[in-house]
ChimeraX commands (.cxc) that place a marker at each C-alpha (Angstrom):
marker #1 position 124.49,99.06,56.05 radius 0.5
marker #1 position 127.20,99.83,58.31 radius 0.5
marker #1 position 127.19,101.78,61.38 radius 0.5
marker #1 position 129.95,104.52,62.73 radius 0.5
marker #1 position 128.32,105.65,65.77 radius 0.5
marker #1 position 125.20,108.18,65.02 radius 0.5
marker #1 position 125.91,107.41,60.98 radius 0.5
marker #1 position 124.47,104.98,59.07 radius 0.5
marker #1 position 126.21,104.45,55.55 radius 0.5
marker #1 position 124.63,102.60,53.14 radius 0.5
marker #1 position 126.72,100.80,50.31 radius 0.5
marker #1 position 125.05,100.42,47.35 radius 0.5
marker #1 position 126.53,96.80,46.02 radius 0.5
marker #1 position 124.83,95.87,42.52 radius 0.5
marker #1 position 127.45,94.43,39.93 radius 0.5
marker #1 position 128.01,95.52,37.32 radius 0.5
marker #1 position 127.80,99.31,37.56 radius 0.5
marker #1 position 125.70,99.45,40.79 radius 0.5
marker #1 position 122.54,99.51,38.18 radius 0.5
marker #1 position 118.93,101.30,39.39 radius 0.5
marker #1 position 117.28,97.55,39.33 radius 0.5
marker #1 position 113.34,97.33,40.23 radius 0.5
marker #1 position 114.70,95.07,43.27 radius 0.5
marker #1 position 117.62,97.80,43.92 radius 0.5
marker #1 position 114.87,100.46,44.40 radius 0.5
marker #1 position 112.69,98.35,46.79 radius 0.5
marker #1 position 116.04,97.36,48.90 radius 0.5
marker #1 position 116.77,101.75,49.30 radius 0.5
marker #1 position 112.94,102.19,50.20 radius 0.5
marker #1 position 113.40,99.56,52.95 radius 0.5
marker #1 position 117.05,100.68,53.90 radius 0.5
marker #1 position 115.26,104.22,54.58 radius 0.5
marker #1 position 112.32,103.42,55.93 radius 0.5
marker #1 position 114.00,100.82,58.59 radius 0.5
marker #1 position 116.03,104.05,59.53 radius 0.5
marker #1 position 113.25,106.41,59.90 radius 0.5
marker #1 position 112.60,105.71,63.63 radius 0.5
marker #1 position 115.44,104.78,64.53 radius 0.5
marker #1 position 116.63,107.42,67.54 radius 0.5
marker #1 position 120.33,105.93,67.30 radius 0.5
marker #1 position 120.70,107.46,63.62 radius 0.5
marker #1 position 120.92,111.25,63.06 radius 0.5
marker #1 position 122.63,111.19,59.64 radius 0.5
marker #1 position 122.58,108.79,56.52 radius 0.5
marker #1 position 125.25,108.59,53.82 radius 0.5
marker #1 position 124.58,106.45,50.39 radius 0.5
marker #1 position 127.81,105.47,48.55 radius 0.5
marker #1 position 128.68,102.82,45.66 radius 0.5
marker #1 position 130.89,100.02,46.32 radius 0.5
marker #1 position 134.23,100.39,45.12 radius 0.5
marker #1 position 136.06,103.58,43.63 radius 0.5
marker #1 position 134.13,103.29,39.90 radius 0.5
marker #1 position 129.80,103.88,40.69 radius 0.5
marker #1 position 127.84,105.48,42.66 radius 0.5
marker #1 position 125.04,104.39,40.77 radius 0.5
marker #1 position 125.46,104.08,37.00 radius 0.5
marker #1 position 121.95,104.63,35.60 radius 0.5
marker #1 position 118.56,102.73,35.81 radius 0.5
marker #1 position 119.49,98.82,34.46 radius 0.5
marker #1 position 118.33,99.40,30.96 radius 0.5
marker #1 position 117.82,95.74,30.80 radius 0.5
marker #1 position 114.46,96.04,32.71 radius 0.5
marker #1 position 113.14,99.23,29.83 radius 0.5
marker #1 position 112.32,96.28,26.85 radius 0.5
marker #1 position 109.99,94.72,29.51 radius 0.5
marker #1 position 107.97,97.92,29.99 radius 0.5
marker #1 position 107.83,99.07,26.31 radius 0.5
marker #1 position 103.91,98.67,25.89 radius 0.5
marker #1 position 103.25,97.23,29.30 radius 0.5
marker #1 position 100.42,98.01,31.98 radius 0.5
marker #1 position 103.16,97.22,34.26 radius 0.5
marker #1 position 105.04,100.84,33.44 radius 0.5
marker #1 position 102.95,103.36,35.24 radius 0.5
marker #1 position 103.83,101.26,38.50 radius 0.5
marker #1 position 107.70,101.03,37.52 radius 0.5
marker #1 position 107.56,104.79,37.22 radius 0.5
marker #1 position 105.56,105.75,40.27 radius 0.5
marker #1 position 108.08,103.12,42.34 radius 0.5
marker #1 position 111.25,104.68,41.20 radius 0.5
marker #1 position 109.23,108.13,42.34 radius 0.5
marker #1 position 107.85,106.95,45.63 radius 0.5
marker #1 position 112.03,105.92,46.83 radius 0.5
marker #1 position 113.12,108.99,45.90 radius 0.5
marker #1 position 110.42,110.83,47.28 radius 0.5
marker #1 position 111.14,109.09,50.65 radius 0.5
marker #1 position 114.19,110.19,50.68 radius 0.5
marker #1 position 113.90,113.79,49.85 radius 0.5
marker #1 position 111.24,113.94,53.07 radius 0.5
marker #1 position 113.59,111.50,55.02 radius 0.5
marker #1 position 113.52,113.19,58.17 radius 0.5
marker #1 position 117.35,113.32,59.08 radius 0.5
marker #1 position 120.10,114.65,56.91 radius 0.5
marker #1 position 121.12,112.65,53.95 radius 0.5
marker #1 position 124.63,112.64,52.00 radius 0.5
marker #1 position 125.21,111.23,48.76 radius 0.5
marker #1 position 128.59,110.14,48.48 radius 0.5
marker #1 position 129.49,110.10,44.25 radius 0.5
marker #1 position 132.22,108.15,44.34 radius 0.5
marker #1 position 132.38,106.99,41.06 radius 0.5
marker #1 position 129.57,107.33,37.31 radius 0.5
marker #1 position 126.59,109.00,38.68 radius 0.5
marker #1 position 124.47,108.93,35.65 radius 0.5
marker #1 position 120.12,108.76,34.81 radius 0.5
marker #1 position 118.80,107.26,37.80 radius 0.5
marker #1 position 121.72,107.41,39.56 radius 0.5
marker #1 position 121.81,111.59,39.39 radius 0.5
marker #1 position 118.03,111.42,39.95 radius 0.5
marker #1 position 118.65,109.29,43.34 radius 0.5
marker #1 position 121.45,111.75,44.44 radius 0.5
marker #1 position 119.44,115.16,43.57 radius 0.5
marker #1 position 116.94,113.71,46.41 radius 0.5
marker #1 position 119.67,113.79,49.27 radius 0.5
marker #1 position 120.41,117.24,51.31 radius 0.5
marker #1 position 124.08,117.47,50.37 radius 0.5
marker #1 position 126.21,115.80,47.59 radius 0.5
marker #1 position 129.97,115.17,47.70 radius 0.5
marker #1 position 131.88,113.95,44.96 radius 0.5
marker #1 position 135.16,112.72,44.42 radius 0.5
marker #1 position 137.84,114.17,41.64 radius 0.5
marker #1 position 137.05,110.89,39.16 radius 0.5
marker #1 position 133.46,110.96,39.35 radius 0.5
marker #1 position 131.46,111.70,36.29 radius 0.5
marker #1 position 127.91,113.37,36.44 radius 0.5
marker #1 position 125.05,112.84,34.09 radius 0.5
marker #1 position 121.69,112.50,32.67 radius 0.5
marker #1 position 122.21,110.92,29.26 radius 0.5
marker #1 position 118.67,109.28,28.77 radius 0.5
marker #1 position 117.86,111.41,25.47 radius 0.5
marker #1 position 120.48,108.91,23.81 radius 0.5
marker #1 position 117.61,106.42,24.31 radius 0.5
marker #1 position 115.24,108.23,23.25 radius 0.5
marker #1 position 113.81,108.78,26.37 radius 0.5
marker #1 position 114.30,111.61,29.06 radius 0.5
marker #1 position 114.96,111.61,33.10 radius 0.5
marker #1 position 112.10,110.39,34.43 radius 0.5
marker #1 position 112.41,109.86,38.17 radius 0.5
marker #1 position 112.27,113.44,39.19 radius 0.5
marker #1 position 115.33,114.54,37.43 radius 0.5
marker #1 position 113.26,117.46,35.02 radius 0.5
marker #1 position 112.07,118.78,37.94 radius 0.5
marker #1 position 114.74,118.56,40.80 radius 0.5
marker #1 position 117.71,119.37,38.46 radius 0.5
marker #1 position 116.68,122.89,37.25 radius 0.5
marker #1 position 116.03,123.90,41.01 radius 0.5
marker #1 position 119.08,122.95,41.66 radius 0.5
marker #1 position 120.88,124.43,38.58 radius 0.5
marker #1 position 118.14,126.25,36.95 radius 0.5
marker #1 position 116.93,125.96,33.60 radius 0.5
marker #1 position 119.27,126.72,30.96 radius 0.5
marker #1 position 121.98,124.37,32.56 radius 0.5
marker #1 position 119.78,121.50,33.22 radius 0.5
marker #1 position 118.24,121.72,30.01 radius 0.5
marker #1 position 121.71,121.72,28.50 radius 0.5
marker #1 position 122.56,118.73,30.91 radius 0.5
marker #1 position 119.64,116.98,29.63 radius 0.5
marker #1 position 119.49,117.63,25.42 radius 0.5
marker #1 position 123.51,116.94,25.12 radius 0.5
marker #1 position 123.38,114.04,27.55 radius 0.5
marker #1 position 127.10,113.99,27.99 radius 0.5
marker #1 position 128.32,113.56,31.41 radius 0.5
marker #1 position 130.33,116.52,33.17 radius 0.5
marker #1 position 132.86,116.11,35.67 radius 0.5
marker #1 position 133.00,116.74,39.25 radius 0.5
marker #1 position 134.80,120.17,38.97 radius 0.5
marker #1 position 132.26,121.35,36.71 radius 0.5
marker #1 position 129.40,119.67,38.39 radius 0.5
marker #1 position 130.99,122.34,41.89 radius 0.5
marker #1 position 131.08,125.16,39.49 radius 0.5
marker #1 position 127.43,124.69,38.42 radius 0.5
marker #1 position 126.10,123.94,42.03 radius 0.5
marker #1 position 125.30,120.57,41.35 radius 0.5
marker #1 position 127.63,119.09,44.29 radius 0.5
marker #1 position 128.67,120.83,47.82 radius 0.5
marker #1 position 132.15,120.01,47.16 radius 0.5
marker #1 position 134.93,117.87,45.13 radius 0.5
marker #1 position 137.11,115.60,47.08 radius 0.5
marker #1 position 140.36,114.24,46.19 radius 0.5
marker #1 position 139.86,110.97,45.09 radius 0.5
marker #1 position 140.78,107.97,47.52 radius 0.5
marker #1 position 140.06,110.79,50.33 radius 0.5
marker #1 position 136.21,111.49,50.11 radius 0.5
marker #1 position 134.99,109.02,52.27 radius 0.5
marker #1 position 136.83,110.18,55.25 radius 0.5
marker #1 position 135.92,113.85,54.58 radius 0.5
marker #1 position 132.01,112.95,54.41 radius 0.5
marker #1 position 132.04,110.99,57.86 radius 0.5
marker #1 position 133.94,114.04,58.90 radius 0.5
marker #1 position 130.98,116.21,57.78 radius 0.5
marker #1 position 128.47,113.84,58.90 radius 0.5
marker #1 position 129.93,113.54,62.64 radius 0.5
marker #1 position 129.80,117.21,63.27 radius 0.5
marker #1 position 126.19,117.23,62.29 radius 0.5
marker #1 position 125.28,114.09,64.10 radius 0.5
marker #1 position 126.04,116.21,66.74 radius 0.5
marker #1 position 122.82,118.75,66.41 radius 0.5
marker #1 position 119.49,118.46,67.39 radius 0.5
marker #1 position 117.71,115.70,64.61 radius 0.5
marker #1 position 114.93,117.78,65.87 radius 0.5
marker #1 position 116.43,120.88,64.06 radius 0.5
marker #1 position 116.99,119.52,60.67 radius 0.5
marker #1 position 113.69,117.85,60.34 radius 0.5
marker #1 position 112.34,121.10,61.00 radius 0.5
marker #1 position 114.37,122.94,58.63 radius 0.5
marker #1 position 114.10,120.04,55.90 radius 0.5
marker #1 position 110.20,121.27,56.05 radius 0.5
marker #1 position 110.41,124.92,56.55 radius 0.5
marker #1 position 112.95,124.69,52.89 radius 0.5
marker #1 position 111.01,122.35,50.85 radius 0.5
marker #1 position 107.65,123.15,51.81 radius 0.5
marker #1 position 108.26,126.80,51.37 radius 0.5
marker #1 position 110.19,126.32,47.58 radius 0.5
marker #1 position 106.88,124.86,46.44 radius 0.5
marker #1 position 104.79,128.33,47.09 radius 0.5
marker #1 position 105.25,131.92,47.40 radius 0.5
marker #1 position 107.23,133.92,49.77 radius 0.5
marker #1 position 104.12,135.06,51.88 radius 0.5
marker #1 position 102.73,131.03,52.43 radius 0.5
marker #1 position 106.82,130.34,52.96 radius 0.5
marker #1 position 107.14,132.97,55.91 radius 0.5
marker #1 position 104.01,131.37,57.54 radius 0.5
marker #1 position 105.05,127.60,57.72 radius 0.5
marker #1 position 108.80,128.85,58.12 radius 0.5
marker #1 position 107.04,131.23,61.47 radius 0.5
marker #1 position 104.37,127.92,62.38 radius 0.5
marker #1 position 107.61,125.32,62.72 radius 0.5
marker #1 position 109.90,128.05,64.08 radius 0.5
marker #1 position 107.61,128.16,67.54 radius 0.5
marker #1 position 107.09,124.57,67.13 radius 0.5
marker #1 position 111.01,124.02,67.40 radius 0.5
marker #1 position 111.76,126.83,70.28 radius 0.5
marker #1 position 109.24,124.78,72.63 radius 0.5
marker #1 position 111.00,121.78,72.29 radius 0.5
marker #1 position 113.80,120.41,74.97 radius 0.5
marker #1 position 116.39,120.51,72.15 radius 0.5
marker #1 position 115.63,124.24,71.91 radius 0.5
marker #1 position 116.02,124.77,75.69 radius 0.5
marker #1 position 119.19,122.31,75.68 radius 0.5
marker #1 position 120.80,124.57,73.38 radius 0.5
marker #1 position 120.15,127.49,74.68 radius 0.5
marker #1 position 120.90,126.83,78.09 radius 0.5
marker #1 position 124.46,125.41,77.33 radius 0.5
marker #1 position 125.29,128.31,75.53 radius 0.5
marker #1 position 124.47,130.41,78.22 radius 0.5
marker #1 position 126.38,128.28,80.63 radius 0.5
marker #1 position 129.54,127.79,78.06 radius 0.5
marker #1 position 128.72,124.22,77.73 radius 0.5
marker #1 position 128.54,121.66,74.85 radius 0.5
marker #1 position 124.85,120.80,74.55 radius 0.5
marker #1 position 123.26,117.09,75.32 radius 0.5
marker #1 position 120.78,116.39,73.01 radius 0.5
marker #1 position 117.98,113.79,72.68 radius 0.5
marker link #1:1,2 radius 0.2
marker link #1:2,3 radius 0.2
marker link #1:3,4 radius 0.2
marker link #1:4,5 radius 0.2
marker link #1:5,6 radius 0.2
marker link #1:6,7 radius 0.2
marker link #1:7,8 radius 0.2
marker link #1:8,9 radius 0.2
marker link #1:9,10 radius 0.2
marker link #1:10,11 radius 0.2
marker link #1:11,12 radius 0.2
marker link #1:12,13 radius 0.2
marker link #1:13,14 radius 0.2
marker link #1:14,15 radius 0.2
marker link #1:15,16 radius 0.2
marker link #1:16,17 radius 0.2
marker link #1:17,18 radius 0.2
marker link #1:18,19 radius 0.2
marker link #1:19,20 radius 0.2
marker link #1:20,21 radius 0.2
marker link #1:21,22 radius 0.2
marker link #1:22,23 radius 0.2
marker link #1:23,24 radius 0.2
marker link #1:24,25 radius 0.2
marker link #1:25,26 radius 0.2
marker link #1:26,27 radius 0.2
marker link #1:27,28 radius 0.2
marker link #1:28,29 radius 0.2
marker link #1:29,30 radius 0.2
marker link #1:30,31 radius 0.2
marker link #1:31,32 radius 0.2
marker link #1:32,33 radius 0.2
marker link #1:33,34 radius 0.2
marker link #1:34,35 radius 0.2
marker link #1:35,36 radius 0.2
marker link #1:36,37 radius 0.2
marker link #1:37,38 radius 0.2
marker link #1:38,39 radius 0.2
marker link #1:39,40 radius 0.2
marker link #1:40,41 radius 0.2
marker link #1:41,42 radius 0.2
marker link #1:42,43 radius 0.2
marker link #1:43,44 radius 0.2
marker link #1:44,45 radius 0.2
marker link #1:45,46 radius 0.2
marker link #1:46,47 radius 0.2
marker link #1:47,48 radius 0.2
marker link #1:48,49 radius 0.2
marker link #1:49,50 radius 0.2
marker link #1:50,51 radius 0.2
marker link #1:51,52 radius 0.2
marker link #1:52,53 radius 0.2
marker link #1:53,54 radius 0.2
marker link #1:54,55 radius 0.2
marker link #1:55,56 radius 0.2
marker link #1:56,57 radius 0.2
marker link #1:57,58 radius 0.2
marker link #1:58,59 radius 0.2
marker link #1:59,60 radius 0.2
marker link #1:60,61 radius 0.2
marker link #1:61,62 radius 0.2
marker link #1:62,63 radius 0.2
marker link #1:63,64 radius 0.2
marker link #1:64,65 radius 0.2
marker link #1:65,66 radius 0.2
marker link #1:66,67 radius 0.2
marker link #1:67,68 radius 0.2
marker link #1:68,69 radius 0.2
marker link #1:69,70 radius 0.2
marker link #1:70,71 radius 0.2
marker link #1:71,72 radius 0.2
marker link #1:72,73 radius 0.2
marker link #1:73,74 radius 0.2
marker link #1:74,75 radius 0.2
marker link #1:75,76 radius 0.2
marker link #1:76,77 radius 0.2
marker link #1:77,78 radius 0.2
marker link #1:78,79 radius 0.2
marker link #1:79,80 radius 0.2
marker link #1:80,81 radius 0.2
marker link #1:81,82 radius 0.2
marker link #1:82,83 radius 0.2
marker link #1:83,84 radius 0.2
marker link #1:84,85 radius 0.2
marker link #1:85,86 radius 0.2
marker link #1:86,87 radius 0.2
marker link #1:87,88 radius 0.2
marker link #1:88,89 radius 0.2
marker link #1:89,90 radius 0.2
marker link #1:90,91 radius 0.2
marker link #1:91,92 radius 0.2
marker link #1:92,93 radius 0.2
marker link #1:93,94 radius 0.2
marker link #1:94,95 radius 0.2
marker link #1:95,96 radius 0.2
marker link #1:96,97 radius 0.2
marker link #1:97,98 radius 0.2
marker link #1:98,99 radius 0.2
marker link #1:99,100 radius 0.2
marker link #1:100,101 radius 0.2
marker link #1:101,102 radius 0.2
marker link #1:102,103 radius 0.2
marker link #1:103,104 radius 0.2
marker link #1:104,105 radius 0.2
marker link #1:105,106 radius 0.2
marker link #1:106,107 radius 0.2
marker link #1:107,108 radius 0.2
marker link #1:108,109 radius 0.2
marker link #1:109,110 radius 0.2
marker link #1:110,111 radius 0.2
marker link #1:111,112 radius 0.2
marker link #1:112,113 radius 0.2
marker link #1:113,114 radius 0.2
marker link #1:114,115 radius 0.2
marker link #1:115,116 radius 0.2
marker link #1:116,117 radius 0.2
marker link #1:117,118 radius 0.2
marker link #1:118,119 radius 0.2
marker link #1:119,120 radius 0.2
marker link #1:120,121 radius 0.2
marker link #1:121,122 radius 0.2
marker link #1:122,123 radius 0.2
marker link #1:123,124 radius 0.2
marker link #1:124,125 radius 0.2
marker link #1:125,126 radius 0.2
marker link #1:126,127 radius 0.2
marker link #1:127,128 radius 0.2
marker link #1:128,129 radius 0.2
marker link #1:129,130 radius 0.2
marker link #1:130,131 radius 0.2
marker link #1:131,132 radius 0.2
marker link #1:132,133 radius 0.2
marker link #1:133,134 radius 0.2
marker link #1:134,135 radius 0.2
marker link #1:135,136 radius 0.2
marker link #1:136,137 radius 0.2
marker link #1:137,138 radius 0.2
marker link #1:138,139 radius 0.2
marker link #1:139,140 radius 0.2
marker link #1:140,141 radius 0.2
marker link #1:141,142 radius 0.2
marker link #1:142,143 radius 0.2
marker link #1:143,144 radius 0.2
marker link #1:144,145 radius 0.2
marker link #1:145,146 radius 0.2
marker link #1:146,147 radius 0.2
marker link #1:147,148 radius 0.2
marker link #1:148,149 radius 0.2
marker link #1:149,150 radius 0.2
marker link #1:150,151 radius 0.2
marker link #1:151,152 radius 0.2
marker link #1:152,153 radius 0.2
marker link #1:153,154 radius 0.2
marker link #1:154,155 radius 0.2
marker link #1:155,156 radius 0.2
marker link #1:156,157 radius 0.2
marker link #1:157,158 radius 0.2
marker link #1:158,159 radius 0.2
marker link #1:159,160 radius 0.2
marker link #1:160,161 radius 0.2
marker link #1:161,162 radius 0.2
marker link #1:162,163 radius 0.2
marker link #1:163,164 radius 0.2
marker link #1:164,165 radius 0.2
marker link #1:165,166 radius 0.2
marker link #1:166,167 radius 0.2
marker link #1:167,168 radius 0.2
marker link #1:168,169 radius 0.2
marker link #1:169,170 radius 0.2
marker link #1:170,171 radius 0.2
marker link #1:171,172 radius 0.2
marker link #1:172,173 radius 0.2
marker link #1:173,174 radius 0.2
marker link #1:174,175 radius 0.2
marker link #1:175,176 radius 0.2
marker link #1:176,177 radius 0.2
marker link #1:177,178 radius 0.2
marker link #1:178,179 radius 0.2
marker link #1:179,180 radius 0.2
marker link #1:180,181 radius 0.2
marker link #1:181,182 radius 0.2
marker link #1:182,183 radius 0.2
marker link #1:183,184 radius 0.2
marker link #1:184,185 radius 0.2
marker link #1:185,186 radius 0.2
marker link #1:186,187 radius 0.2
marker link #1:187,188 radius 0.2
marker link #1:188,189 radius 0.2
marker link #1:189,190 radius 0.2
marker link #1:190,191 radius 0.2
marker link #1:191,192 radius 0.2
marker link #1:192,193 radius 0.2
marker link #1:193,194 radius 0.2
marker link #1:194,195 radius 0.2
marker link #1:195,196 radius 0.2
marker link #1:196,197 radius 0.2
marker link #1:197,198 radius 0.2
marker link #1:198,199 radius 0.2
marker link #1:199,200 radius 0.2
marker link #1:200,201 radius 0.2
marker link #1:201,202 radius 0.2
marker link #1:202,203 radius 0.2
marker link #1:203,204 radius 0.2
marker link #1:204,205 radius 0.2
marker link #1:205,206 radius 0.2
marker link #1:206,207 radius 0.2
marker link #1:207,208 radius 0.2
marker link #1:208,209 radius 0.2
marker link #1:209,210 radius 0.2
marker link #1:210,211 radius 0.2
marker link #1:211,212 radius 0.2
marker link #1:212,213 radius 0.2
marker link #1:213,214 radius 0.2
marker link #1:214,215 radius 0.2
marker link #1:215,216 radius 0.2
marker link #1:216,217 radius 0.2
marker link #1:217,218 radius 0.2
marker link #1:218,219 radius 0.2
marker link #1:219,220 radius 0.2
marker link #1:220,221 radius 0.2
marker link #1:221,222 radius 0.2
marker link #1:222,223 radius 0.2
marker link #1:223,224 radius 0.2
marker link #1:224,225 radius 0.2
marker link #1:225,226 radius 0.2
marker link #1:226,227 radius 0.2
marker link #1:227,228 radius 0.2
marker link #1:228,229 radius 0.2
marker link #1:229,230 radius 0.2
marker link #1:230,231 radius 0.2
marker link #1:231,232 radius 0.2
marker link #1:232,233 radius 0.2
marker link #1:233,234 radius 0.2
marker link #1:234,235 radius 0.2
marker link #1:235,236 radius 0.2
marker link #1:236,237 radius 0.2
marker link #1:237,238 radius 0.2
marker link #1:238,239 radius 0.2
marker link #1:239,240 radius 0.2
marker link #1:240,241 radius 0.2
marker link #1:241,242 radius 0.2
marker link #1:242,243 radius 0.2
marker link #1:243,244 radius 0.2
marker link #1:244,245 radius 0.2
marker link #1:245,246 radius 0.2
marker link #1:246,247 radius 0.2
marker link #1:247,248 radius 0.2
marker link #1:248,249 radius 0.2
marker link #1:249,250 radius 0.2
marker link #1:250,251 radius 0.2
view
């Protein structure tokens, strides 16, 4: 992990092809969870090593092992528990793709609030080549994301896409140039580390809680954290410096 003042960026640094390893998984769940409470961090940015992955897929190496085995319910359910963790992570996340972003690796990047990808990258979900199918969240994040007929497209061809298309489709915020994306995200990520972390964890509920149930329940919890977040000091800090034509201090 590396720190540039309220960022944390975390380098994902697994040779080969930055691989979806059972010991890869448990080092992200740590990584996130050793950031939760941490006051000094208001945004966190994943990223591959290098200029080829982001992360290349799960390591297929570890699927012969769980072919019959009791131990493939808990594989599963760990792969699912990360990237859980990270969709709920209460700060804003950015998923650098700077470089193959394929199976696990998509799945992974489909849990962060925004995704940026450079010009070279290559999106995917290929596992119906294996006979398999995404299995980490990826049947049920992607279509939200892209809806139905283009992530069931993604999924039965299993041929990657490229980054252009990926921005066409709504799968990424934006394209960078390549060589030039990793300045532009810290750009992006300084002017939010500059908000209330009080705000986003509010409105990280108020969006996912209310996409899982109708408009009515949505308008309630969006209406219960609204007044939660106007009587906190961020809420007066904010409001106060624009009133006063100030920059606001937040905690």
């Amino acid at each position: 992990m590396q720190a540039y003042s309220h960022i944390t960026v975390i380098e994902i640094n697994h040779p080969p092809a930055n691989a979806l390893s059972s010991k890869l998984a448990d080092e992200l769940f740590h990584c996130f969870q050793s950031l939760c409470d941490d006051t000094s961090v208001h945004v966190v940015v994943l990223r591959g090593a290098g200029q080829k992955f982001f992360i290349a897929g799960a390591d297929i190496k570890e699927f012969p092992n769980w072919i019959g085995s009791t131990t493939l319910q808990e594989s599963v359910e760990k792969n699912h528990r990360v990237i859980n963790f990270i969709e709920n992570f209460p700060k804003p996340t950015i998923a650098f793709l700077n470089g193959l972003t394929l199976g696990g690796g998509l799945e992974v990047a489909l849990a962060f609030d925004f995704r940026y990808a450079e010009a070279h990258s290559k999106l995917g979900v290929p596992e119906v080549n294996l006979g398999i199918f995404p299995g980490a969240g990826g049947t049920q994040r992607l279509p939200k994301l892209i809806g139905k007929a283009k992530a069931l497209e993604m999924m039965y061809l299993g041929e990657p896409i490229s980054a252009d298309h990926a921005l066409k489709i709504g799968l990424v915020n934006n394209v960078f140039n390549s060589g030039e994306g990793f300045e532009q995200v810290l750009n992006i990520a300084q002017e939010i580390s500059k908000k209330s972390t009080q705000v986003f964890n509010h409105i990280k509920q108020a969006v996912l809680q209310g996409m899982e149930t109708d408009l009515e329940t949505g308008l309630q919890i969006e209406q219960k954290l609204f007044i939660d977040i106007f009587n906190h000091p961020d809420a007066a800090e904010g409001i106060n410096a624009f009133i006063e034509k100030r920059e606001p201090k937040f905690n």
